[in-house]
N, C-alpha and C positions, 0 to 999 in steps of 0.2 A: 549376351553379356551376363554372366555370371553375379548371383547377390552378392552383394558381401556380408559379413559374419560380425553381428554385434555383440557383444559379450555385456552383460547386464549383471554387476553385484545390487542383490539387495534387489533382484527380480520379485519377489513375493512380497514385497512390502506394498502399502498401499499407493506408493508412487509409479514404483514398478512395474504394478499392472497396468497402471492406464498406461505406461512409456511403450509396455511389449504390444499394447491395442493399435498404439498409431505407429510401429514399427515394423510390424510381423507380415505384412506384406510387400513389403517391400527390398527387405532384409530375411535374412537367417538369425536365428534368436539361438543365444545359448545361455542359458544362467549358472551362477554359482550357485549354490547350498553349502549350510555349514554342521545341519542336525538332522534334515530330513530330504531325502530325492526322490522331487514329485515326476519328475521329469526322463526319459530315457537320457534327452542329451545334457541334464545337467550333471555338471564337475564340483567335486568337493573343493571346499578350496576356508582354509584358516588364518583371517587377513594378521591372525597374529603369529604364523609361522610363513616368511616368505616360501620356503622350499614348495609348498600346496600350488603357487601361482601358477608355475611353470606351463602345466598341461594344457592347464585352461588358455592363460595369454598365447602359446600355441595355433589352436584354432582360433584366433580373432583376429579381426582386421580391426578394430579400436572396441574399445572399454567405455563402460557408461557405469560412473558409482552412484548409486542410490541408494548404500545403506552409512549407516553416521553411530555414531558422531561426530560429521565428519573435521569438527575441531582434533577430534581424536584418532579418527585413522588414514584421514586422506593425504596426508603428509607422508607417513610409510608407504600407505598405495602407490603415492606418485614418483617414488623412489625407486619401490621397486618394477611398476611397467618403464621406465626409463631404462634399466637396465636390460629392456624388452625391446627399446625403439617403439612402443607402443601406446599410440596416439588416443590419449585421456580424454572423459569430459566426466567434470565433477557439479553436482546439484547446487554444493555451497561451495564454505573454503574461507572466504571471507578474503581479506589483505593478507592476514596470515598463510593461508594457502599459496598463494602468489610469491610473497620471500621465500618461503621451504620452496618450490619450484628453482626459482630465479638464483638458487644455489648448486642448482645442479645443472651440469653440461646435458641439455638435452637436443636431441635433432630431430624432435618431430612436434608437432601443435600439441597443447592441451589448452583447452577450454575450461573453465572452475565458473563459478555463481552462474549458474543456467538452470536456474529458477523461478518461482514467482519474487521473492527479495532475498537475494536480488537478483535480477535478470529481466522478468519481464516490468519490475517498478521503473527501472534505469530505461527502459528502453521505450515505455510510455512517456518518459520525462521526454524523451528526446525525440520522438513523435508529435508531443506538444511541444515541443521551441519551434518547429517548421513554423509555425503559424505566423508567429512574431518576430517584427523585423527590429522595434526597438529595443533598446537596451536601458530601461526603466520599467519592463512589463514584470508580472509576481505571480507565485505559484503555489499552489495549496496542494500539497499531498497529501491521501487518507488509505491506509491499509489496513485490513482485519476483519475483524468478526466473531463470528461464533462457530469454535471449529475444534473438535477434536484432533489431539497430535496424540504421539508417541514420545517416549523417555526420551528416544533419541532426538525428536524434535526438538524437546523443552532442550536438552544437553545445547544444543549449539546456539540455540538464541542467548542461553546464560553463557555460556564459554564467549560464544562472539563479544557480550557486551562486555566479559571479561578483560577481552584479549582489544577492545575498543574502537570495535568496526560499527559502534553507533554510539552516537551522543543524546542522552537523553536531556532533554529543557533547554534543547540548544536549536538554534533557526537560523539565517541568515538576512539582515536584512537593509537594505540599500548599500549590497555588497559589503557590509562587517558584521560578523560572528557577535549573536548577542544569547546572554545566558539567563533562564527565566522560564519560573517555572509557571506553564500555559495549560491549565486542564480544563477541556472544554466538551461539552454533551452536544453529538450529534444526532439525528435522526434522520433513517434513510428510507426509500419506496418501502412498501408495503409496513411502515411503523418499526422498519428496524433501527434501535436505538444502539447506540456506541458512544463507550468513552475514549476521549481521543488525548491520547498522549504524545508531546512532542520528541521526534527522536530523529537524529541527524546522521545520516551511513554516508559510509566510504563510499559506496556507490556515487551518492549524488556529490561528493568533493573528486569523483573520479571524472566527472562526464559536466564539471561548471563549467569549464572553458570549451566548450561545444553550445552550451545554454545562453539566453539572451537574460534571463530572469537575473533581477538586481534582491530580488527578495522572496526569498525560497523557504518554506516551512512545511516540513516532513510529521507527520503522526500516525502510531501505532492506535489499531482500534479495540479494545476491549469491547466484549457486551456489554460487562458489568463490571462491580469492582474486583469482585471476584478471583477476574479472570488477569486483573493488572495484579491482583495480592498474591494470586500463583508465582504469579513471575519475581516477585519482592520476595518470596519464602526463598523459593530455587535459587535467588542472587544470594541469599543470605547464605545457606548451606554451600554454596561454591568457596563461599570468602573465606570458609570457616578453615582457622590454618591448622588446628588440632585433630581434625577429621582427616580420616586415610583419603585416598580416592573411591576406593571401594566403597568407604561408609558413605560419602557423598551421594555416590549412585545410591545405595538402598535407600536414602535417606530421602531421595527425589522421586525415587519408583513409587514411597509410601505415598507422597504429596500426591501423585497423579493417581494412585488407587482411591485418595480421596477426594479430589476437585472431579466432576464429574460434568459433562456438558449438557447445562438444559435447556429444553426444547427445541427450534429449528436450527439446523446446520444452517449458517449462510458466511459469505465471503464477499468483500467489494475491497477494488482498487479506484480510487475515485480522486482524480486532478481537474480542482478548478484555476483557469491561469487568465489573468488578464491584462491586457495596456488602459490609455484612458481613452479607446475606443470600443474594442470587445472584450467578451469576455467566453472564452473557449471551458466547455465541461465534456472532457470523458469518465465516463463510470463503466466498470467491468462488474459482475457480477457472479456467482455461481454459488453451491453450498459448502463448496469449499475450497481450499487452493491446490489441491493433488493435482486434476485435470491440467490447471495454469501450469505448474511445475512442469508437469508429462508434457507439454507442448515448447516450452521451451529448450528442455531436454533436445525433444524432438527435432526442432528446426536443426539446435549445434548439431544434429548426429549428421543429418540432411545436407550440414556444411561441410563437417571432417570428412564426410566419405564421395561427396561428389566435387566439392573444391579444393583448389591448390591452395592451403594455405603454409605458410611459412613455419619452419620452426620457434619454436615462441610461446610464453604463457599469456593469453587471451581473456579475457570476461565474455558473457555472452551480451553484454550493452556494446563491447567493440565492434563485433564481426557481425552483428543480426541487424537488418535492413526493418525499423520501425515498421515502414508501410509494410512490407509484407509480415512481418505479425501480426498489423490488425487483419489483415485480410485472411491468414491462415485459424483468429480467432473467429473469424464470421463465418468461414469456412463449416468449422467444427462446430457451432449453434453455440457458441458461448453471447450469453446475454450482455448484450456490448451496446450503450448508448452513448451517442455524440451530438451535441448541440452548441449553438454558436447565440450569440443575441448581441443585439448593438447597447451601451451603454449610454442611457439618459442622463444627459448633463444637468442637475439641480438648476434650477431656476431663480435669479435671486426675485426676491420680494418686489411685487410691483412690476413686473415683466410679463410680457404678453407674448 
């Protein structure tokens, strides 16, 4: 049996590479380039001129995007490999991704958020609901760290919150939507310290009615203040309606030449959930989230190319089987702890 041909935009980025580590044996790898060809089999290809596609979509059997922003160019990609019959998976995309799709007649799958958020957050949520069978149990979500990104990165978190695929100071809780703003310091193994900001994604209003949880609260992890002030400058410069798009971008390239990340790289995705018997804790780990990304990547490609799926636009929380995530995380030595502990019932006063 013959491999099949994966086509990777945005192969040299730091996603990229880890996505081609846990692909390339198993697959044929072909990347795009747009300025330099490191490669004999890469193709030129300029996602801002479709005519470039052609050659490349050609030699594939399905397409994997990893370059961005993809607020900004995964909407044309998915236009134009449609006109390819050529079965997509996109890293982000958000709900917006999803409508630009769901306007087009397509007859083949595409997959979009097969990432770490979203993709592997949603799909940890729904790994812990297994657990609980009531429907009064509660869930504490915590993402983040201390992690260098790219423009492109910062781009889609601001476009996302633009375009309102999270709600910031927003929870859910005994099933109604409350607004309030919660800023709380955590501290994690080895004295990693994070501020925890609340923020509410479509993900998790995508996947409630699968969830037992009556009282759900989602947060974004800062190291410091820092690193939430980054994010408030880059909201600011988006909003700004006097600014071109271009002055935008330089205006956010500057920010990130200047916000700088200090000391350890590190990364946790960390859900505590409980009823009024246990209380279930996974914590993921790593120094950062690229690896997480390249594995969920991974699984979607692992699904388009060896299962039947339907035509249709997909998230990777629909089609990715929880238990086997964690087990393909353990697989790979990503630092993955799970613990479980019975809940001691207070004692009133005078009871023996």
């Amino acid at each position: 049996m013959s491999k099949k041909t994966i086509g990777i935009i945005g192969r040299y980025g730091t996603v990229g590479e880890q996505l081609v580590e846990l692909l390339e044996n198993q697959y044929h790898i072909i990347a795009t380039y747009y300025s330099e060809k490191r490669e004999k089999t890469d193709v030129y290809v300029d996602l801002h001129c479709p005519s470039t596609m052609s050659s490349f979509v050609q030699k594939c059997d399905l397409v994997v995007n990893c370059a961005g922003p993809s607020y900004i160019v995964s909407a044309r990609l998915s236009e134009w490999l449609n006109k390819h019959n050529m079965p997509y998976i996109d890293l982000f995309g958000g709900d917006a991704l999803e409508k630009a799709i769901n306007q087009l007649s397509i007859d083949v799958p595409y997959i979009i958020n097969a990432g770490s958020q979203p993709g592997l957050s949603g799909l940890m949520v729904l790994w812990m609901a297994q657990k609980f069978e009531a429907k009064n149990s509660e869930i504490k979500i915590y993402q983040g760290g201390n992690e260098s990104g790219g423009t492109n990165a910062l781009l889609d978190i601001l476009l996302s919150t633009k375009e309102g695929y999270g709600k910031s100071n927003y929870y859910i809780k005994n099933g109604k939507g409350i607004v309030n703003e919660i800023n709380e310091e955590h501290y994690y193994k080895d004295n990693q310290h994070a501020y925890a900001q609340p923020y509410f994604t479509k993900e998790l209003e995508r996947i409630l009615k699968h969830i037992p949880f009556t009282t759900i609260k989602s947060y974004m992890l800062f190291k410091d203040k820092k690193g939430k002030q980054l994010l408030m400058n880059g909201y600011g410069i988006i909003n700004q309606k006097n600014l071109s798009k271009q002055q935008k971008l330089t205006r956010i390239r500057n920010l990130m030449t200047k916000h700088q990340t200090i000391g350890q790289q590190w990364f946790v995705l960390r859900m505590e959930a409980n009823d009024n018997n246990y209380k279930y804790v996974l914590t993921i780990k790593d120094k950062n989230s690229h690896k997480l990304t390249a594995l969920i990547a991974a699984l979607c490609v692992e699904q388009l190319a060896n299962e039947k799926l339907s035509a249709g636009c997909y998230w990777a929380c629909d089609i990715l089987n929880p238990n086997k995530v964690v087990e393909r995380l353990k697989l790979e030595n990503i630092d993955i702890e799970e613990y479980v502990e019975k809940i001691v019932e207070r004692m009133e006063e005078g009871e023996i």
